[in-house]
DRENZA-98032 format. One record per residue: x, y negated, z negated of N, C-alpha, C, O in turn. Coordinates in pm, whole numbers, plus 32768, in hexadecimal, padded with zeros to 4 digits. Each point is the difference from the previous one (the first is absolute). Last residue first. Layout:
BEGIN
XYZXYZXYZXYZ...
# end
This chain:
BEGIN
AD6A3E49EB0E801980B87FE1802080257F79801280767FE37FFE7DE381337F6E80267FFD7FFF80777FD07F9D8043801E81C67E427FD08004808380497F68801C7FDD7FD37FB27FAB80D97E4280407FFD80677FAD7FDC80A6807F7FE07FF8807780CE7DC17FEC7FBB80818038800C807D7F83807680217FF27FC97DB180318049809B7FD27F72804E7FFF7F927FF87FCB807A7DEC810E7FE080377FA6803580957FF0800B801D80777FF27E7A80D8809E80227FB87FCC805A7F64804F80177FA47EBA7F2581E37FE57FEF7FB180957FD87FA680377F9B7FD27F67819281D77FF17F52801280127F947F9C80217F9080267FCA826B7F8B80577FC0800A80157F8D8042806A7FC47FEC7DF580C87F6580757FE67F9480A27FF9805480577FBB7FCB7E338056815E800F7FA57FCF804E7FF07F7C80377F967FE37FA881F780C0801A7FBD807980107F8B7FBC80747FEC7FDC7EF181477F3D80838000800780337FBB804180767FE47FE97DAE801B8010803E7FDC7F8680AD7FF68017803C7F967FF37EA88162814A800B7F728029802D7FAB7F8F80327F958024807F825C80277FB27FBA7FF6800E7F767FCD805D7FC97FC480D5814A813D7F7C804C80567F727FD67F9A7F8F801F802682697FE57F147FDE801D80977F6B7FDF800B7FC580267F9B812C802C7EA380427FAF80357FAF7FC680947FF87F8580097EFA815D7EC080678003801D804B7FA280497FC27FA780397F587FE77DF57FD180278092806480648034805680267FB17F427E617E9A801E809A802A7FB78026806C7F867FFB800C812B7E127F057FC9803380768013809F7FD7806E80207FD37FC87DEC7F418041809D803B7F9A80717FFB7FB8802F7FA880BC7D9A7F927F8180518064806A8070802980777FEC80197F837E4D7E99803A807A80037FA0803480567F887FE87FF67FCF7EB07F7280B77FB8800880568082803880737FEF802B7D8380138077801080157F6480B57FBE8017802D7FE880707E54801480D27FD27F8F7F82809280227F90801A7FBB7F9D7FB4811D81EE80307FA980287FF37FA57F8280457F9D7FEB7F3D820D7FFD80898032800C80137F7A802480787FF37FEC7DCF80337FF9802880087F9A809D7FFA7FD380287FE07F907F018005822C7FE57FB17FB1803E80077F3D802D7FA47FBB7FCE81C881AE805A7F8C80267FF97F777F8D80617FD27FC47EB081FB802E804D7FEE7FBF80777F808017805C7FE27FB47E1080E5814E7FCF80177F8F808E7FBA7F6F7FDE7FE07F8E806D806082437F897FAC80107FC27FEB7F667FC97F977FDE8204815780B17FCA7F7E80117F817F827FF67FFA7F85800180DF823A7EDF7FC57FF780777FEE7F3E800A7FE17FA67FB28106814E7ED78040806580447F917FBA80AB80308024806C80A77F147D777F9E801B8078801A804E805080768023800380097EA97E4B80498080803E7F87801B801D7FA27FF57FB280FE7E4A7F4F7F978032802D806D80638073806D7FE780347FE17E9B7E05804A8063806A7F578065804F7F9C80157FBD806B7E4C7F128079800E8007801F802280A1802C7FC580637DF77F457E94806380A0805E80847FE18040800F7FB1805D7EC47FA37DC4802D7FBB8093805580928066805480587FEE7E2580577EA6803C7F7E800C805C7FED806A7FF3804880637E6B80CE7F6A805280347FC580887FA67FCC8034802D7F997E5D7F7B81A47FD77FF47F9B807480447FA67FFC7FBA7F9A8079801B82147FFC7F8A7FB57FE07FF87F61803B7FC37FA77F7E81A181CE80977FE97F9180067F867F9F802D7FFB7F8D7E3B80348191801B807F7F9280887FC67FAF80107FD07F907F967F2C81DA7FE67FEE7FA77FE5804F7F857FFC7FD47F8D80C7807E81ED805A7FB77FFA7FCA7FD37F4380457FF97F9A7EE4816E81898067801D7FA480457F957FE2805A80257FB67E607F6F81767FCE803D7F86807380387F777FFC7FED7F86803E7F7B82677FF87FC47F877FCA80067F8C80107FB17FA4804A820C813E802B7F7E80357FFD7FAE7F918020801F7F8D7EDF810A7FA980358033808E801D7F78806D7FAD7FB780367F3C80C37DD7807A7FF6804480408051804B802480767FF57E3C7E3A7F978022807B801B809D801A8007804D7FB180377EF17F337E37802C8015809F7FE0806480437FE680637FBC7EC47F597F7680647FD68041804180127F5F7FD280177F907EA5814C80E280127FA17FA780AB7FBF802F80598055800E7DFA80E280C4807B7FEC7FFA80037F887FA27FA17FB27FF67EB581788021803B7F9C7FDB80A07FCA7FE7802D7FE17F927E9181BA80B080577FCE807F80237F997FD680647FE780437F74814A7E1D7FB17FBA8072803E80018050806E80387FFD7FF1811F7E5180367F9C809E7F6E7FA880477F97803A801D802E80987DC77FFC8017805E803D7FB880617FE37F897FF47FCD803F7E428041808C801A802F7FFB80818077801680147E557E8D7F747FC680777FA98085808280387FDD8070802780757E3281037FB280027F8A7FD8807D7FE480018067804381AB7E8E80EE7FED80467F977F847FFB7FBB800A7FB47FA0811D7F69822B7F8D80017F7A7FD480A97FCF7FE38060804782027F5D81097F5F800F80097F9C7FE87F6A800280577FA982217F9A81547F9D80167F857F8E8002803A7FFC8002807B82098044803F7F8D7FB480327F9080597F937FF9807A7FEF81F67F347F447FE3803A805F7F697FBE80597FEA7F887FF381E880477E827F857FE680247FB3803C809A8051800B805C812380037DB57FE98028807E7F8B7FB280567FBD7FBE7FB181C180E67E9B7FAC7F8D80657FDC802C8072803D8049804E810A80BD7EE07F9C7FF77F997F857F91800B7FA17FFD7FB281E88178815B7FBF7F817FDC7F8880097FC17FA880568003815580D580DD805F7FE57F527FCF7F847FEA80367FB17FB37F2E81B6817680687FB5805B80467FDF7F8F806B80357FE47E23808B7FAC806F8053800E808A7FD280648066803A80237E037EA77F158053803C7FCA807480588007806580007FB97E1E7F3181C7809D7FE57FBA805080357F8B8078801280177DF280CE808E80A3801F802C80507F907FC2806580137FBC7DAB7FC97FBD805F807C7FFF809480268016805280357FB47EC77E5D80AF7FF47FCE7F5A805380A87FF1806C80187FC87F067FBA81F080607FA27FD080327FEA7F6980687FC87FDD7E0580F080DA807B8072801980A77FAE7FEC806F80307FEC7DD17EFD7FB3803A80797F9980388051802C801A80667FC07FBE7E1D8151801C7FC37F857FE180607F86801F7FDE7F8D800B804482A57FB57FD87FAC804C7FE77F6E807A7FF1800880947F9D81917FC2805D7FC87FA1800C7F99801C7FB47FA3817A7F2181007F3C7FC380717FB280B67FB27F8780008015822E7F207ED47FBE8040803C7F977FEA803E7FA17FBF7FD481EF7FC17ED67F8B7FA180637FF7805A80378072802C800E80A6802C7DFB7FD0802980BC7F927FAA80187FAD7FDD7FAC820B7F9F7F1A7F92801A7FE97FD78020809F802E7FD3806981AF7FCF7E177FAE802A80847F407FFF80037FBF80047F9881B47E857F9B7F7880497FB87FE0806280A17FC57FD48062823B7F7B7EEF7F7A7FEF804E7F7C803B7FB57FF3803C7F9681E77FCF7FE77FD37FBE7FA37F8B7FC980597FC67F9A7FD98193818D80AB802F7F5680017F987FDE7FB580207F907FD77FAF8221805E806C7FF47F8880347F40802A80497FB87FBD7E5580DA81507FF180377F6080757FE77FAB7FFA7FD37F8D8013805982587FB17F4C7FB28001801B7F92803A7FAB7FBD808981D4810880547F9C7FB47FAD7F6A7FE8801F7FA17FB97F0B81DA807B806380027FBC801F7F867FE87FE87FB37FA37F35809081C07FC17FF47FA580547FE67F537FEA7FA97FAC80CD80DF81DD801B7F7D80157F557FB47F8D7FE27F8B7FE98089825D805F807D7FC17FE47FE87F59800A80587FC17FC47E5E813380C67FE780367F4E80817F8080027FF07F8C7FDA7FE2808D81F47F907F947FAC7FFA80237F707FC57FB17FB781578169814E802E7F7C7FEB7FB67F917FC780297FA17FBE7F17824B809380817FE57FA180277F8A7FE87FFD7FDC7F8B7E0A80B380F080787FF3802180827FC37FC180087F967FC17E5381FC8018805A7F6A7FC6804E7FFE8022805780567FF77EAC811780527FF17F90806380377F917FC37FF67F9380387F8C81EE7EC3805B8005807780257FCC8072803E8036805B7EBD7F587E1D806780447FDE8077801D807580787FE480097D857FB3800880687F9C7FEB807E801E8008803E7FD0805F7E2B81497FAD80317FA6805A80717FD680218047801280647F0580C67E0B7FF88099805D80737F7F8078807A800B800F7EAA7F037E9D804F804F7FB6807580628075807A80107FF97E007EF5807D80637FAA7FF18087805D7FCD80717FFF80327DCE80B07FD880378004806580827FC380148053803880477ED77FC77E0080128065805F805080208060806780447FFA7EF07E247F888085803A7F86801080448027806C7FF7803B7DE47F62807880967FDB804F808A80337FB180698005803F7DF580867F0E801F805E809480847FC0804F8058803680437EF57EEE7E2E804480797FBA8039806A80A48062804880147E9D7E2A801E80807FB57FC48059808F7FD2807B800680027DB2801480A5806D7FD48060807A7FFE7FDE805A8027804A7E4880107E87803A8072805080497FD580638064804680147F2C7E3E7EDC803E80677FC48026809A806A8071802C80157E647EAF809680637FAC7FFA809180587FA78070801680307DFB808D811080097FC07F5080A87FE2801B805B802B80477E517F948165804F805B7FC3801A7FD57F4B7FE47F9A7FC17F4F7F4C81B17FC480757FC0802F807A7FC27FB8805A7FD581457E9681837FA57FB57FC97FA680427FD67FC5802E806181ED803480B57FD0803C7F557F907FE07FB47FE880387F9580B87F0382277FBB809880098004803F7F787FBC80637FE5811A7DED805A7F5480007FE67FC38090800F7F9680257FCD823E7F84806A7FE080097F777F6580137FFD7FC1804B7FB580FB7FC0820F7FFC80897FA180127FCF7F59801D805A7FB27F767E4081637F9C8072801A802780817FD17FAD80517FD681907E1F802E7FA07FEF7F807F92806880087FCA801E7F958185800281A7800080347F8F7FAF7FCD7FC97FBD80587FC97FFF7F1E81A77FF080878008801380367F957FB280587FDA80617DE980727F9A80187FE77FE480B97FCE7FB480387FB181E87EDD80EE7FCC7FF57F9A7F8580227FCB7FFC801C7F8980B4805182308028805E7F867FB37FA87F557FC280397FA77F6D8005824480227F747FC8804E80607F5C7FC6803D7FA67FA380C681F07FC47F6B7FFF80737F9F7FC9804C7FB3803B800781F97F9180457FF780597FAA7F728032803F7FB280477F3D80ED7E2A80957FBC7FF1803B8007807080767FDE7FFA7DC180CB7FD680377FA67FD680797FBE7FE380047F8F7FCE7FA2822480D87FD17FB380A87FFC7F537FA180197F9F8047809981E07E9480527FD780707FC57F858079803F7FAF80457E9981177E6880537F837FBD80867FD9804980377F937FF27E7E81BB808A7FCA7F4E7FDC80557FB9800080117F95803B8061822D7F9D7FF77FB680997F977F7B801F7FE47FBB8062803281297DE080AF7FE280187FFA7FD2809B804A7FA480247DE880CA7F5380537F6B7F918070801F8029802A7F9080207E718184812B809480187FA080357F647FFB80337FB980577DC780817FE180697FFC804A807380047FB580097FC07F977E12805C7FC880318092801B80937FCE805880408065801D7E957E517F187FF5801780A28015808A80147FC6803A805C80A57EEA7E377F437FFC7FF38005807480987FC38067801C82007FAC7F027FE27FA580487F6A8023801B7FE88073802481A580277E4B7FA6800A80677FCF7F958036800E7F977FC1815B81457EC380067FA880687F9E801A804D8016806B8039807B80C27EA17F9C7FA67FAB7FF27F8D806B7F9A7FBE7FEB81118205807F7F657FD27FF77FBD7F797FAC7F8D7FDC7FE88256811D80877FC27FF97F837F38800C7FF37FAD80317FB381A17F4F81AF8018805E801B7F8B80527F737FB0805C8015806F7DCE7FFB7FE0802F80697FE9808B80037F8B8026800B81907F397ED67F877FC87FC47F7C801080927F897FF67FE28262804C80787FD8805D7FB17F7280157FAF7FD1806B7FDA80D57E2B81877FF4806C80417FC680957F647FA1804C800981177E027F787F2C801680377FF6806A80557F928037800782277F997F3E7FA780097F8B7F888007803F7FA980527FE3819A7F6581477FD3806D7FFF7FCF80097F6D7FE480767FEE80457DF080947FCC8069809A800E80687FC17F908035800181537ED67EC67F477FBD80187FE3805480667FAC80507FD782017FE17FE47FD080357FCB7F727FC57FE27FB980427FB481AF7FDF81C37F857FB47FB67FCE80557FBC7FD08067803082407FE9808E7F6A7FEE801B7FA47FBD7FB380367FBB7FA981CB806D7F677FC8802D80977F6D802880297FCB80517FB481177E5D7ED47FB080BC80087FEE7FF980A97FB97FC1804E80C57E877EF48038804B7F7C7FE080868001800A80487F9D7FAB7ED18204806C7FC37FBD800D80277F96807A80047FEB7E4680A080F7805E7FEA8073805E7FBD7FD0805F7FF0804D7E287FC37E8B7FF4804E8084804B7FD880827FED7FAC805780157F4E7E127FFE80917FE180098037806380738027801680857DC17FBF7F5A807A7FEA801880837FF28071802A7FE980347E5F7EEC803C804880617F4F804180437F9280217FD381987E1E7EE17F2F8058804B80758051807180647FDC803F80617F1B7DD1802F803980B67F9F804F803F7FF680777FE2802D7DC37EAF7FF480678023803B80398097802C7FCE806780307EEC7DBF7FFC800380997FC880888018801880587FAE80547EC17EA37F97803C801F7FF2801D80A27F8E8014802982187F0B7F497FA9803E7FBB7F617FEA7FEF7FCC7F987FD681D380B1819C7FD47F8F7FC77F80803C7F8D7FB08059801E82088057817A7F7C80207FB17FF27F7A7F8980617FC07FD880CA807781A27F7E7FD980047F8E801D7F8C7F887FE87FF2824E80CC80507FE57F9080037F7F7F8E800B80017F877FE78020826B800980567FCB7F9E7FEB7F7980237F967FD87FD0800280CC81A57F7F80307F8380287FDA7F817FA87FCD7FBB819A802481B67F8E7F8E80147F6580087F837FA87FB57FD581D8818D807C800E7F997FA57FA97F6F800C7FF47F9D7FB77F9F821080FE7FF280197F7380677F727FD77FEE7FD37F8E8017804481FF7F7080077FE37FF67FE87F9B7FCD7F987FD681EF80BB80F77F987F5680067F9480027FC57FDC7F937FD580D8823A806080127F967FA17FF37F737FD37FEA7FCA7F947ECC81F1811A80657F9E805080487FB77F807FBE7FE07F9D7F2F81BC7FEE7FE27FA18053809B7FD67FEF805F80287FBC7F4E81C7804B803D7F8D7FBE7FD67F80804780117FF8807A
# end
C-alpha cells in the first residue's frame, strides 16, 4: 500500500495532461531487464564481438567507466541485428521475466496517477526493444527507452538523443508533456528526474541506499522494493 500523503498528493496534483515517468529497473521490476535481455541475446549467439571477447563483459568494463555511455553500448551491441527479430525475442523473454519481479507499490501508485487523471509513462536507461516489451506488463502504454537508427530492418550503433539516463530522462518525460510525478529507484541515473518533477518517490530500501538517503533529506516517501 503506498503511503497516504502520497496518494493524496497525487489526487491533488494532478493537472490535465500531466505526466508521471517512472523508471523501470529497480523500480517497476526487480533487476535490469536490459542486463539480462543482452545477457540472453548473448547466451543466444546473436550478440558478438569482432574480437571473440564476451559483449556482456564489455559491456560491464563500459558502464563501470562511464554508465552513460555504457548503456548506450548495450543498445549499440544490437547494431546489425533485424530489428523485427529482436522485437519478437524481446516479447519472449519479457513474457518469462517480468511477471515476477513486479514491484507491488510502483503498480499501486501507478494506479492511482491513473485514476487522478495522469498520463503514466516508463523512462528507462535500457535499450528500447526490451523496453517496448516489458513496459506493457507493468500496465504501461508509453514509453521510452535508449534507441539506436534503424535501416533497411536493421540496429546501427547510431544512438539517437535523448539518451535516457539522468538528464536524459528529464527530457524524455518532457516529450510526453509537463511532469507531474517521477518514481526512481538509483541516485545517479534517477536524481535528476525525481528533482524536476512536483511529485518524487523513491523505491529503495529504507537503509544502506544512496537514493534513500537523500529522499529522506528530501522528505520524499520511500516505496518497498518487493
Amino acid at each position: 500500500m503506498i503511503p497516504a500523503p502520497l496518494r493524496d498528493a497525487v489526487r491533488r496534483a494532478a493537472a490535465p495532461g500531466g505526466v508521471a515517468a517512472f523508471d523501470a529497473d529497480g523500480t517497476l521490476w526487480r533487476e535490469d531487464v536490459g542486463e539480462a535481455f543482452l545477457r540472453h541475446l548473448v547466451g543466444l549467439g546473436w550478440v558478438r564481438l569482432p574480437d571473440g571477447r564476451d559483449p556482456y563483459e564489455a559491456y560491464e568494463r563500459a558502464v563501470q567507466r562511464d554508465k552513460r555511455t555504457g548503456y548506450m553500448y548495450a543498445a549499440q551491441l544490437q547494431a546489425g541485428l533485424s530489428e523485427a527479430e529482436v522485437a519478437a525475442e524481446a516479447e519472449r523473454f519479457a513474457r518469462s521475466w517480468v511477471p515476477p519481479r513486479l514491484v507491488r507499490a510502483a503498480l499501486e501508485l501507478r494506479a492511482a496517477c491513473l485514476e487522478a487523471g495522469l498520463r503514466p509513462v516508463v523512462v528507462s536507461a535500457s535499450p528500447l526493444p526490451i523496453v517496448r516489451a516489458a513496459a506493457p506488463l507493468a500496465g504501461f502504454g508509453d514509453f521510452a527507452g535508449i534507441a539506436v537508427c534503424v535501416r533497411d530492418g536493421r540496429f546501427t550503433a547510431e544512438v539517437l538523443e535523448p539518451v535516457t539516463y539522468a538528464e536524459g530522462k528529464v527530457e524524455a518525460a518532457a516529450g510526453f508533456g509537463p511532469l507531474i510525478l517521477a518514481c526512481g529507484d538509483s541516485l545517479g541515473g534517477d536524481l535528476p528526474l525525481l528533482s524536476a518533477a512536483r511529485i518524487a518517490a523513491v523505491v529503495a530500501p529504507s537503509t544502506g541506499s544512496p537514493l534513500a538517503t537523500e529522499a529522506n533529506r528530501r522528505g520524499w516517501p520511500l516505496l518497498p522494493q518487493e
